[in-house]
Backbone as JSON, one array per atom type, in Angstrom:
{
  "sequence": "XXXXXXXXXXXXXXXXXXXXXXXXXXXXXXXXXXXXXXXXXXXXXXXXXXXXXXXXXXXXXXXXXXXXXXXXXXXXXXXXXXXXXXXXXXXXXXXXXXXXXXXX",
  "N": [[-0.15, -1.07, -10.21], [-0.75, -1.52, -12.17], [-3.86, -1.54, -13.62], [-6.44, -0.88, -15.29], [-6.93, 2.4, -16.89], [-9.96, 4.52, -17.0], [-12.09, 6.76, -18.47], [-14.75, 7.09, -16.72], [-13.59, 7.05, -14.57], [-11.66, 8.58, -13.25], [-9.8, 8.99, -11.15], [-8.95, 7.03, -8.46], [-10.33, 5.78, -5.28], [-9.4, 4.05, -2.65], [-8.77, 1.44, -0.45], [-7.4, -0.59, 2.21], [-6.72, -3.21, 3.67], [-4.6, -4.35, 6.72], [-3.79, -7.38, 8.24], [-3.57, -8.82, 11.0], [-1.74, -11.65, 13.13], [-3.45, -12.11, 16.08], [-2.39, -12.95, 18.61], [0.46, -12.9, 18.3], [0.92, -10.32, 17.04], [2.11, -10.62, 14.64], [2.27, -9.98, 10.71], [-0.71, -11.12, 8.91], [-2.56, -11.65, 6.51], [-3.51, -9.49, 3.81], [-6.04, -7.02, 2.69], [-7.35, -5.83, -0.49], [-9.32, -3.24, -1.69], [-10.55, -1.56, -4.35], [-10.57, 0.06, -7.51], [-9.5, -2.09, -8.24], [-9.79, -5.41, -6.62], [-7.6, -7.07, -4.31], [-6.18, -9.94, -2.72], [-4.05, -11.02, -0.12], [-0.55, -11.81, 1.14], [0.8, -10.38, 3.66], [4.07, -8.6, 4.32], [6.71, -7.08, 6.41], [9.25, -4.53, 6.06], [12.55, -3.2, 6.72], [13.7, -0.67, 5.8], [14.77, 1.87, 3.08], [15.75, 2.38, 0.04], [16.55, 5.07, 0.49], [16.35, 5.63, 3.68], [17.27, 3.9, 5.42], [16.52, 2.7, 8.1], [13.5, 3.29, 7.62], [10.18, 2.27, 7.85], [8.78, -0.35, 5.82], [6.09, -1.85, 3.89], [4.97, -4.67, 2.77], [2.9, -5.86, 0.07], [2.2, -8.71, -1.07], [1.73, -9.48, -4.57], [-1.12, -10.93, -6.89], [0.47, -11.62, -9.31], [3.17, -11.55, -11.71], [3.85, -8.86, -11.22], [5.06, -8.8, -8.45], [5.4, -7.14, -6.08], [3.83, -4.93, -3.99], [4.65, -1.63, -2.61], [4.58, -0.25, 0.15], [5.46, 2.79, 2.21], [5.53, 3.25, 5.6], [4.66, 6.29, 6.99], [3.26, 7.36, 9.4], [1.47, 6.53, 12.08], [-0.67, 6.56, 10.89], [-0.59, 7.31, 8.51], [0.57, 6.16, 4.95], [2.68, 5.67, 2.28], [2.88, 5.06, -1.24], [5.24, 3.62, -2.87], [7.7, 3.39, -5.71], [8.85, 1.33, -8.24], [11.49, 2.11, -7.93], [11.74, 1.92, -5.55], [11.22, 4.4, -4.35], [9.18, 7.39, -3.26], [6.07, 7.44, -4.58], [5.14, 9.95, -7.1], [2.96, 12.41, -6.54], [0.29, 15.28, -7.82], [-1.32, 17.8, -8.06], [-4.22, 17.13, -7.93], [-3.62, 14.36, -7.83], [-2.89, 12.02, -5.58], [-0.83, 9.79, -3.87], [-1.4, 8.49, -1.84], [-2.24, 6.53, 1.61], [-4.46, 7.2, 3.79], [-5.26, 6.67, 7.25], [-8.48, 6.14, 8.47], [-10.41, 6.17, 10.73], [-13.26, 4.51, 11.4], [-16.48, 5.45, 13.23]],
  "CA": [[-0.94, -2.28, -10.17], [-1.73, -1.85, -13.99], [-5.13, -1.32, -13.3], [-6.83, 0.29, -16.91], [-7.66, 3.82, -16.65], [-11.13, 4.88, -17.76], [-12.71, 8.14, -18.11], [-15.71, 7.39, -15.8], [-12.84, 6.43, -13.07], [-9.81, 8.79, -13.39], [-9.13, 9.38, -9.83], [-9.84, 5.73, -7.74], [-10.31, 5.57, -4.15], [-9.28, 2.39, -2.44], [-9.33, 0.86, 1.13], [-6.46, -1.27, 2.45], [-6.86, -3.58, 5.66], [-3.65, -4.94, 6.96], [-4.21, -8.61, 9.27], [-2.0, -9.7, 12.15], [-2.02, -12.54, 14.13], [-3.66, -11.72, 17.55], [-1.42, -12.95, 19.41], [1.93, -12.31, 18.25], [0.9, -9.29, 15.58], [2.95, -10.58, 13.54], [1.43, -9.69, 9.53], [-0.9, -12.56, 8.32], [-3.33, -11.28, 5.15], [-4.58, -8.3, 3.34], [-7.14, -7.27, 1.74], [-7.56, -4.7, -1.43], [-10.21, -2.74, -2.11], [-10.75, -0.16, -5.1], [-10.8, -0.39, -9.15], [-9.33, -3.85, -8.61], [-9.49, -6.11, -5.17], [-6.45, -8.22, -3.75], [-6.28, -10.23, -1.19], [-2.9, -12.05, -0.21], [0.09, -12.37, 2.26], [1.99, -9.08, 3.65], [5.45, -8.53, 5.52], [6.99, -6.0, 7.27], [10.51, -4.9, 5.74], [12.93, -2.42, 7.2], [14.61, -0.13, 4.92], [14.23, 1.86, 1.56], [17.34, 3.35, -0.48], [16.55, 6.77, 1.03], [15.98, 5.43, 4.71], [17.79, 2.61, 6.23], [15.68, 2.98, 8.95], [12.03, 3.44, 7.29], [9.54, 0.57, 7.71], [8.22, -0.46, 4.39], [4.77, -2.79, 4.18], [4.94, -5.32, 1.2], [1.68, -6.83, -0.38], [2.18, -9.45, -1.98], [0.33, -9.38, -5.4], [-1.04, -12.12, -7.32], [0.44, -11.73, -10.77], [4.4, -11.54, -11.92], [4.63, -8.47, -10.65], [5.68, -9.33, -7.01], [4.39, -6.98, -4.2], [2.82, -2.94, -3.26], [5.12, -1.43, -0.9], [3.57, 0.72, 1.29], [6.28, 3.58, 3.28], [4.99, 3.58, 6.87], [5.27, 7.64, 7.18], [3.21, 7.48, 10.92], [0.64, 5.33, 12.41], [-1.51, 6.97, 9.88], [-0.6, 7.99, 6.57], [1.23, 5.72, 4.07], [3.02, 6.23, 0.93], [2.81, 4.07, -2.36], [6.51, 3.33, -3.34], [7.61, 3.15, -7.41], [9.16, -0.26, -8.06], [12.63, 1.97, -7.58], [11.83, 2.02, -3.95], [11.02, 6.23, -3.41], [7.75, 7.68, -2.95], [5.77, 7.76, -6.12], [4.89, 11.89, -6.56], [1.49, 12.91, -7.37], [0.04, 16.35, -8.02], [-2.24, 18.81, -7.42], [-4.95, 16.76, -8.54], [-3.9, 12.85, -8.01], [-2.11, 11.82, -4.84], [-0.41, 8.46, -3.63], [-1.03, 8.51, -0.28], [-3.24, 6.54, 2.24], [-5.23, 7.91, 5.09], [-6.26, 6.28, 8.05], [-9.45, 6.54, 8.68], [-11.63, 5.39, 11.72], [-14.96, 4.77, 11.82], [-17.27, 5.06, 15.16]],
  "C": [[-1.47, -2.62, -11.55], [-3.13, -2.4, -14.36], [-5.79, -0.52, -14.42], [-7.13, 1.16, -16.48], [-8.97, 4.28, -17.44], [-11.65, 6.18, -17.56], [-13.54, 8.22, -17.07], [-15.04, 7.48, -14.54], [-11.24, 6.95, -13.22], [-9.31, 8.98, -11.94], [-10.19, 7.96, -8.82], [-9.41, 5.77, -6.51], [-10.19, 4.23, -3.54], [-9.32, 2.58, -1.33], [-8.19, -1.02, 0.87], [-6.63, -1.73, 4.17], [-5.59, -4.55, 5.77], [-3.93, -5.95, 8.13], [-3.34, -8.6, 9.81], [-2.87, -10.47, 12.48], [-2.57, -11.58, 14.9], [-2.89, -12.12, 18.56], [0.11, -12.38, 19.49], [2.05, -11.14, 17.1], [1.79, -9.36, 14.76], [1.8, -10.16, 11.84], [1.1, -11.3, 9.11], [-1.43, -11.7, 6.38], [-3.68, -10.09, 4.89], [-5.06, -8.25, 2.72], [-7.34, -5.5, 1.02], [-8.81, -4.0, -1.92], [-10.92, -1.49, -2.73], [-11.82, -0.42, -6.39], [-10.41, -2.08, -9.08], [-9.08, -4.47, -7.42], [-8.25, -7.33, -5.4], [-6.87, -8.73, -2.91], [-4.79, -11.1, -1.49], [-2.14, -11.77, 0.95], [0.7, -10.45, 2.34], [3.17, -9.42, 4.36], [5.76, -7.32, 5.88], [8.5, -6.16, 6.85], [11.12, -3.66, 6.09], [13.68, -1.97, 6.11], [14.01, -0.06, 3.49], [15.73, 2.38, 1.07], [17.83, 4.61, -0.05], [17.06, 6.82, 2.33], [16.44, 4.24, 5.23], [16.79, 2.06, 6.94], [13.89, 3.0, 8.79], [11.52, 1.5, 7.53], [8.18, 0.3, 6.59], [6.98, -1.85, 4.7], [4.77, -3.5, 2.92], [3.93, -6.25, 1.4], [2.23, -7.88, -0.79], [1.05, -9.63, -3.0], [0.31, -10.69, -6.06], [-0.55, -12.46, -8.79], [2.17, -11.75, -10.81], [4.93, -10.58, -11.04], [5.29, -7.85, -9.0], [5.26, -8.79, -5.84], [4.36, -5.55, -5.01], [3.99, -2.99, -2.2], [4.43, 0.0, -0.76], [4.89, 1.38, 2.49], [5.08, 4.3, 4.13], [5.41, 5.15, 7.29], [4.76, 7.71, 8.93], [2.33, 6.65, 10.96], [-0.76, 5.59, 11.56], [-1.84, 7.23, 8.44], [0.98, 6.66, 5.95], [1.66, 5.91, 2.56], [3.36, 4.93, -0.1], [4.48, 4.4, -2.87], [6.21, 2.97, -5.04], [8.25, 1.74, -7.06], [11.04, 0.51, -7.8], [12.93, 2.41, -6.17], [11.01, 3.58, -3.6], [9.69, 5.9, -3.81], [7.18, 7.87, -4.19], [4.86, 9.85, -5.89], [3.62, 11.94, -7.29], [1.56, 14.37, -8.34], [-0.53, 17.17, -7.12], [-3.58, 18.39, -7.03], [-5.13, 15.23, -7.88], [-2.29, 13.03, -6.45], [-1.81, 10.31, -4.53], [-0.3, 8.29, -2.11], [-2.23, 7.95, 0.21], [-3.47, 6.96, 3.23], [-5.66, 7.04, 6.05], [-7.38, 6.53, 8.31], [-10.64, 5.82, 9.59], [-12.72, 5.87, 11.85], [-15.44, 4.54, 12.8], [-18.41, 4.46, 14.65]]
}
């Protein structure tokens, strides 16, 4: 997302809400929320180079460079894609992965 890196903020926590319609869940808007907020359109796209079959989540961002995909791993955990489709790899330290997380 070419987001600057700063010392006070080397490891950034974000928060991703994906919209549907209510009626036909189809994907309407999402909304970004870390080091730098989005908001814009998503889709739902089948297939990565690895995975025919995988179901990939594309942001749309607001600048040149074009969308976030997001690999749907379960109804819970998602994985930040590089721009050559695979999973981007963390560490020990820094991971690329989101969490569901419900609040009561």
């Amino acid at each position: 997302m070419n987001a600057p890196a700063s010392e006070a903020c080397n490891k950034v926590k974000c928060r991703v809400i994906l919209y549907q319609d209510p009626t036909t869940r189809a994907p309407t808007t999402y909304a970004w929320a870390g080091k730098t907020n989005l908001t814009g359109n998503w889709s739902i796209v089948e297939g990565t180079k690895t995975d025919p079959k995988a179901t990939v989540y594309q942001l749309q961002l607001p600048n040149p460079e074009g969308f976030l995909s997001l690999l749907k791993v379960d109804e819970n955990i998602l994985f930040l894609l590089g721009k050559d489709g695979r999973p981007l790899v963390g560490n020990i330290e820094f991971s690329y992965t989101l969490n569901r997380i419900v609040r009561k």
